[in-house]
GUMIMI-990562 format. One record per atom (N, C-alpha, C): x, y, z. Coordinates in steps of 0.1 Angstrom, whole numbers, padded with zeros to 4 digits, always signed. Layout:
// residues N
XYZ ...
END
This chain:
// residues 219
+1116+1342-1373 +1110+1356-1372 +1101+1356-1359 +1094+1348-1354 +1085+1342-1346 +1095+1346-1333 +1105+1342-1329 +1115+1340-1318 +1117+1362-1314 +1122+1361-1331 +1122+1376-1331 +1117+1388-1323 +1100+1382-1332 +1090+1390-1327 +1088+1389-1312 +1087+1377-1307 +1084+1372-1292 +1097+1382-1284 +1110+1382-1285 +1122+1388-1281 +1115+1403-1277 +1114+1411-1291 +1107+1421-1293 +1101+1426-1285 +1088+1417-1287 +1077+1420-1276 +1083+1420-1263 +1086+1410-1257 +1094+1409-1243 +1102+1420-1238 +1106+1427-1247 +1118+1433-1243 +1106+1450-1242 +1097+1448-1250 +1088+1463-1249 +1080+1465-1239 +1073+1452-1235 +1069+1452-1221 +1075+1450-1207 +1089+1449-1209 +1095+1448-1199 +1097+1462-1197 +1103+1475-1207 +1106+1485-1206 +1091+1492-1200 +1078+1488-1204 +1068+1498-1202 +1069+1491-1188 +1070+1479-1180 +1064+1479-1165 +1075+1483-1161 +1088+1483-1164 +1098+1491-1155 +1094+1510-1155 +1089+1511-1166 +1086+1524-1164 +1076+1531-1155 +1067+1516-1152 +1051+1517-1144 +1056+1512-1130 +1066+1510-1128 +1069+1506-1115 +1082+1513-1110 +1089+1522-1121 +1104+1531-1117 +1100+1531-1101 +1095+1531-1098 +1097+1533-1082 +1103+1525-1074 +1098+1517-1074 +1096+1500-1072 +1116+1492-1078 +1115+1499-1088 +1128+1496-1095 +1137+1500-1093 +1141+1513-1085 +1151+1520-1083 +1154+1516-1069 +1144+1514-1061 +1144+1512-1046 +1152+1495-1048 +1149+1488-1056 +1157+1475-1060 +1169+1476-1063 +1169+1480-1075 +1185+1487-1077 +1191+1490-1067 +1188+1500-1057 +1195+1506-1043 +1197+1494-1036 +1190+1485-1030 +1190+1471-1020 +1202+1463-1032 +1203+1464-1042 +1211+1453-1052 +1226+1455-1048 +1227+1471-1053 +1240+1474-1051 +1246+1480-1038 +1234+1479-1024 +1240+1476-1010 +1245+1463-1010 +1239+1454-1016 +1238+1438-1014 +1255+1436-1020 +1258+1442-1027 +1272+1443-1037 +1282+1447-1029 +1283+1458-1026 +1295+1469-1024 +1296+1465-1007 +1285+1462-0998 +1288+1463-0981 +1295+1446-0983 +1291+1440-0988 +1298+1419-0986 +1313+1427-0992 +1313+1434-1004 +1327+1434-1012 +1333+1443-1004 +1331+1454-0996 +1340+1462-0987 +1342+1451-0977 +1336+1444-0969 +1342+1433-0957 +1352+1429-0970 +1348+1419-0977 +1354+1414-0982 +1372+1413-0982 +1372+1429-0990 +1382+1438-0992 +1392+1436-0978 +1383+1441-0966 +1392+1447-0954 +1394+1430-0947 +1392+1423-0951 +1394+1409-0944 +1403+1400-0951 +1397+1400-0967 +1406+1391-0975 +1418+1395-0977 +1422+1412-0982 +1433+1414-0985 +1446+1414-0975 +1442+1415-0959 +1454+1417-0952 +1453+1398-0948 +1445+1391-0949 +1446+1373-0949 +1454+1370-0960 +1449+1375-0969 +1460+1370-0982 +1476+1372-0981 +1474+1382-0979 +1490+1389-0974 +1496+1379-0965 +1490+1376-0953 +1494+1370-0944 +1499+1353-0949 +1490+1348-0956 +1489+1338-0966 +1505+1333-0970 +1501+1349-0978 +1517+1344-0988 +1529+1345-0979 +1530+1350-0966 +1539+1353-0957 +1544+1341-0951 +1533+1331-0946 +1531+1318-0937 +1525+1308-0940 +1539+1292-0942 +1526+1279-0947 +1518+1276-0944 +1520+1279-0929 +1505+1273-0918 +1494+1279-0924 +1492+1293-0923 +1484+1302-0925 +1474+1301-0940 +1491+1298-0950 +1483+1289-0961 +1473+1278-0964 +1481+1269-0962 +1473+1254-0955 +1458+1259-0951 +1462+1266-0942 +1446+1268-0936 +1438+1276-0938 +1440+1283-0943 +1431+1292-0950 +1425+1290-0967 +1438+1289-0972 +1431+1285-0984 +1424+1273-0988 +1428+1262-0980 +1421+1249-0983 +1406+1251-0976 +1406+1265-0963 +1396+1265-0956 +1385+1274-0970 +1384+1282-0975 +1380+1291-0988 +1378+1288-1000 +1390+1275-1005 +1384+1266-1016 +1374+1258-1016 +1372+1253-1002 +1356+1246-0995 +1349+1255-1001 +1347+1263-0994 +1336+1278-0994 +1334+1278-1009 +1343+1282-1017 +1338+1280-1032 +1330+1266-1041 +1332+1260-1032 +1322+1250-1040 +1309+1245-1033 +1302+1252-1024 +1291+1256-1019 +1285+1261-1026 +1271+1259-1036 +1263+1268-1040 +1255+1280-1030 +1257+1296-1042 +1253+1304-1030 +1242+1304-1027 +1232+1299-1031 +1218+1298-1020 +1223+1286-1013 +1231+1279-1011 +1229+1270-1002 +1237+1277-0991 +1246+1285-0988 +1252+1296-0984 +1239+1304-0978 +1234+1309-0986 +1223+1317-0980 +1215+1311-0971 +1206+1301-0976 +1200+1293-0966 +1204+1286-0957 +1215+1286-0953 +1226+1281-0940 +1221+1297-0934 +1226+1306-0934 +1225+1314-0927 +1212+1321-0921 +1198+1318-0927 +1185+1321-0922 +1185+1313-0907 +1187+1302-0906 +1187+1299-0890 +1194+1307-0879 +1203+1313-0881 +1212+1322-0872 +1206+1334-0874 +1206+1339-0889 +1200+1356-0887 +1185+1360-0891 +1176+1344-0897 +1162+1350-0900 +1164+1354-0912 +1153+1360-0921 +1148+1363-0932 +1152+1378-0933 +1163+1381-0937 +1168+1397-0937 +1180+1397-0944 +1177+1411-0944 +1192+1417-0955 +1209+1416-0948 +1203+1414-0930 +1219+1406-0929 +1220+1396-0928 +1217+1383-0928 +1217+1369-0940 +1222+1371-0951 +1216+1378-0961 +1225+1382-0975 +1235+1390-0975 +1237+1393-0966 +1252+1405-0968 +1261+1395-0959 +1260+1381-0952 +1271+1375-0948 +1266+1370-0955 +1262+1354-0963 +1263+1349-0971 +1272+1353-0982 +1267+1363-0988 +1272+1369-1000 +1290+1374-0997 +1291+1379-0985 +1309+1382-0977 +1314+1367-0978 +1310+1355-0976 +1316+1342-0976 +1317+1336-0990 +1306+1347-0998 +1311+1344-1015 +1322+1351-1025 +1321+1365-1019 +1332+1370-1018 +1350+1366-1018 +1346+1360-1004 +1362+1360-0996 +1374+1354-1006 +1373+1342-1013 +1379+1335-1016 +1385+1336-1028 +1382+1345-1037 +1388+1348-1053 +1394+1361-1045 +1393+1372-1038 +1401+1380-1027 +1416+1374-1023 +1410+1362-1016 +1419+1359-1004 +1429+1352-1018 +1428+1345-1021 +1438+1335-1029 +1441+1343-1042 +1439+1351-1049 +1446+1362-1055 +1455+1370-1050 +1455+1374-1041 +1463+1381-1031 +1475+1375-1028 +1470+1359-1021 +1481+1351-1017 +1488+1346-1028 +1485+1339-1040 +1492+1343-1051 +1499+1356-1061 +1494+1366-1058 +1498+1375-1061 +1515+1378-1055 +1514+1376-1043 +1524+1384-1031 +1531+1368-1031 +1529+1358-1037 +1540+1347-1038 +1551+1346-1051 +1540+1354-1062 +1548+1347-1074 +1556+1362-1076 +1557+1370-1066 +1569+1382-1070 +1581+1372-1067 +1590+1379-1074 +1609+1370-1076 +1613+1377-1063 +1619+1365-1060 +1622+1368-1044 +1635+1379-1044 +1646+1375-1053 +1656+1386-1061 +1651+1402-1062 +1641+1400-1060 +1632+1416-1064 +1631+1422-1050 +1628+1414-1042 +1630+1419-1027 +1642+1420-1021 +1649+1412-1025 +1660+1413-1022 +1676+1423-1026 +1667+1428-1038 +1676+1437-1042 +1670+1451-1035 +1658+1456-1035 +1654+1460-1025 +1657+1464-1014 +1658+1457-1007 +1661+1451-0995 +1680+1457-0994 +1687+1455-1002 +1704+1457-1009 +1705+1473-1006 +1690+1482-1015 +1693+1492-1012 +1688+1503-1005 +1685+1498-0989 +1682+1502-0977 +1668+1501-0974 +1664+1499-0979 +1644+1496-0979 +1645+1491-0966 +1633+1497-0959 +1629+1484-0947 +1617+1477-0954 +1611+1470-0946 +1605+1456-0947 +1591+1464-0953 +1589+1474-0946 +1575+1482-0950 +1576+1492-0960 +1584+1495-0960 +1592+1503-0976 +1591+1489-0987 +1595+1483-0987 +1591+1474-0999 +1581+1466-1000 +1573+1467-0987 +1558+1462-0992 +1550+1475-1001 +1552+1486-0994 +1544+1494-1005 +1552+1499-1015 +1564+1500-1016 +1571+1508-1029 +1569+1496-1043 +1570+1485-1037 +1577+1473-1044 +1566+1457-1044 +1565+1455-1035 +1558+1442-1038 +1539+1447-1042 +1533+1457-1032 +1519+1463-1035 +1517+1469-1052 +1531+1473-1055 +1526+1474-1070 +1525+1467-1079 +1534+1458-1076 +1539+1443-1088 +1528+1435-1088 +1518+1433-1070 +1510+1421-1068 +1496+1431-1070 +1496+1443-1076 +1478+1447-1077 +1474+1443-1090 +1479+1437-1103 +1474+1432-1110 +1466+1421-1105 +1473+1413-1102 +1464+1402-1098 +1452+1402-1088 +1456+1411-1078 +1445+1416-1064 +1436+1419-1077 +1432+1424-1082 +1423+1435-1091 +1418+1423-1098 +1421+1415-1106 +1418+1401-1110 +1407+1395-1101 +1415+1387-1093 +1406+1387-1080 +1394+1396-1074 +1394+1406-1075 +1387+1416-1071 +1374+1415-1082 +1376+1415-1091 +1368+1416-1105 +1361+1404-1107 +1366+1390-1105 +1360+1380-1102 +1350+1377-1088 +1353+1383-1081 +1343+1387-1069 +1331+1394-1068 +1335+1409-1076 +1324+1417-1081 +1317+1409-1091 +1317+1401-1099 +1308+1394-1107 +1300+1389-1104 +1304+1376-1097 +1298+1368-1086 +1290+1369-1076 +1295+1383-1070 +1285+1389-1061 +1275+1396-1068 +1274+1403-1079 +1258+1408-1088 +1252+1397-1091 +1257+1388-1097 +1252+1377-1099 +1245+1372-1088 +1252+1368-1075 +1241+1358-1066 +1237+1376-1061 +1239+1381-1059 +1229+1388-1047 +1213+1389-1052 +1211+1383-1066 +1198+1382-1071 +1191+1374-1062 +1201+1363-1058 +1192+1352-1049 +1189+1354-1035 +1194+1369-1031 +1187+1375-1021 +1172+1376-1016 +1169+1375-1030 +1150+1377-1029 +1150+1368-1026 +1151+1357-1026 +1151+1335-1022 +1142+1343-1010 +1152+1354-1002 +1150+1354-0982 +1146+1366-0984 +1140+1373-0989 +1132+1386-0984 +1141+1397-0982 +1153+1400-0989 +1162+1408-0982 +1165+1418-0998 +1152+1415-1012 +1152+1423-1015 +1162+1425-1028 +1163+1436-1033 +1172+1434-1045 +1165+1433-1062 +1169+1433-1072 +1170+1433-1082 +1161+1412-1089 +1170+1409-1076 +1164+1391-1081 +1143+1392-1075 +1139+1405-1071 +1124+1406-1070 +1121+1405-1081 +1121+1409-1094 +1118+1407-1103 +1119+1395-1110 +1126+1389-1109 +1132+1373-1112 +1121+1364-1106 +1122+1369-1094 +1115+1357-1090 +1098+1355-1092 +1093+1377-1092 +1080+1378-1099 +1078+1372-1111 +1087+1373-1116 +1089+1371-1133 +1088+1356-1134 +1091+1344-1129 +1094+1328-1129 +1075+1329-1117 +1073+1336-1109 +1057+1331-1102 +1047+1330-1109 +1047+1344-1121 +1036+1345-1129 +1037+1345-1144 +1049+1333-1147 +1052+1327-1156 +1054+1338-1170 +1059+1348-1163 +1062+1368-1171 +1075+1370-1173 +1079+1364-1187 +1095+1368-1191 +1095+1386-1193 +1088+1388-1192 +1090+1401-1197 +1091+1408-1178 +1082+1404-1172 +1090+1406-1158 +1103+1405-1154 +1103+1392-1155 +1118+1386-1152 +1130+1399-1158 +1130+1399-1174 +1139+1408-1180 +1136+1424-1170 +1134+1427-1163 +1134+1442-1157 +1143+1437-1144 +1145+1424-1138 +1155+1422-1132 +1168+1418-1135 +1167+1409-1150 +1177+1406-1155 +1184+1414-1163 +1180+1423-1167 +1187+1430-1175 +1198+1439-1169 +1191+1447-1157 +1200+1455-1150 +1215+1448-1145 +1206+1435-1141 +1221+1431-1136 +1232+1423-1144 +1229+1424-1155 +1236+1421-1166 +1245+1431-1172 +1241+1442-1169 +1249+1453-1175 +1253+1453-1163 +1250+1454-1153 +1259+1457-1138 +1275+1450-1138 +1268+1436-1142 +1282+1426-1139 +1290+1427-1154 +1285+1434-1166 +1293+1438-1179 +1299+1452-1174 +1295+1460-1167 +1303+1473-1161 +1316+1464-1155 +1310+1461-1143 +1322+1456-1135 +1333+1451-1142 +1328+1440-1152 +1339+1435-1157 +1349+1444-1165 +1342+1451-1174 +1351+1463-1184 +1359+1470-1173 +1355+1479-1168 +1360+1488-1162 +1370+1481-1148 +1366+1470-1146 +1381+1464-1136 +1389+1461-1144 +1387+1454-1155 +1396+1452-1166 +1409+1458-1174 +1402+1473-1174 +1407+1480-1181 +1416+1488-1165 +1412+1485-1154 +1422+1488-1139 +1430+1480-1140 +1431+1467-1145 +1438+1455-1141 +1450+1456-1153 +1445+1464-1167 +1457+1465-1175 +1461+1478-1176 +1462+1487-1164 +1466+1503-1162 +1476+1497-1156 +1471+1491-1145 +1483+1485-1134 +1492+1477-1137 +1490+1468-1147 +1499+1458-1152 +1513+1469-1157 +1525+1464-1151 +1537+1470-1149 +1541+1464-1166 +1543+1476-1169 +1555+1475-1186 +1563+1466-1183 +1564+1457-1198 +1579+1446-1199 +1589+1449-1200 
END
């Protein structure tokens, strides 16, 4: 009951300073979900036509994905703090960082995506007058956006997730509270950071999800 109560409390004082500081909060929010959407648009316009390219060419494979599977096993503040010597204590430090956390569930969904279509599929295609760009969008773009969206949704996770660690560098965000919350030893701080971005990254996930099984082509 003790754990209860303590939960309780935590969670009532976290709502009254979010309410004492809505200002402060929403201006967070706004920096959180720039921190999100500007790394996941590069992301988008970089990874998806690499991936493509990917599945097209071994070389291109080889080198890119083994170059990206690196990148994923980088922790992202160690990613972040690599980039303060080149860009300084700022919001663009976290928006490349966060684009190189991105890239890689993008790029290699993609490239798997646009490999594991039956080659017979294009080729019948292909049988009945399609050009090469006719059956990229009529035929292979529909078959391979389940998986792109997969990938896509695995990305948007990962990016609400670390862009908390944005505050690490001054650039702002939702992880200000986190880290107020862990200085002055105030869970109940902390929760006015954590909380939003928990529902943020439980949005993401439902609602890509539920894209990812619209798109999924009937058996």
């Amino acid at each position: 009951m003790d754990i209860f109560s303590q939960v309780s409390e935590n969670a009532l004082q976290a709502f009254q300073y979010a309410i004492d500081h809505s200002g402060e909060l929403l201006e967070a929010l706004w920096q959180h979900l720039l921190l999100v959407l500007i790394p996941l648009g590069i992301g988008l316009l970089v990874g998806l036509p690499m991936g493509l390219w990917s599945a097209r060419s071994r070389l291109a494979s080889i080198a890119l994905i083994n170059t990206f599977n690196a990148l994923r096993v980088i922790p992202s503040i160690a990613i972040l703090f690599l980039a303060i010597p080149y860009f300084g204590l700022s919001f663009q430090s976290a928006a490349i960082a966060l684009t190189l956390l991105v890239m890689p569930p993008i790029l290699i969904n993609t490239d798997v995506a646009f490999r594991s279509i039956d080659p017979m599929i294009r080729e019948a295609a292909h049988g009945m007058g399609m050009s090469g760009g006719q059956v990229l969008r009529q035929v292979e773009i529909p078959l391979a956006l389940p998986v792109i969206v997969a990938g896509i949704k695995t990305a948007m996770v990962e990016v609400i997730a670390s862009a908390t660690l944005a505050a690490f560098i001054g650039a702002g965000g939702l992880g200000i509270f986190i880290v107020r919350g862990f200085a002055l030893y105030d869970n109940a701080i902390l929760l006015v950071g954590a909380i939003p971005v928990a529902l943020l990254a439980l949005v993401a996930e439902v609602s890509l999800s539920g894209l990812q099984q619209t798109l999924q082509p009937p058996r």
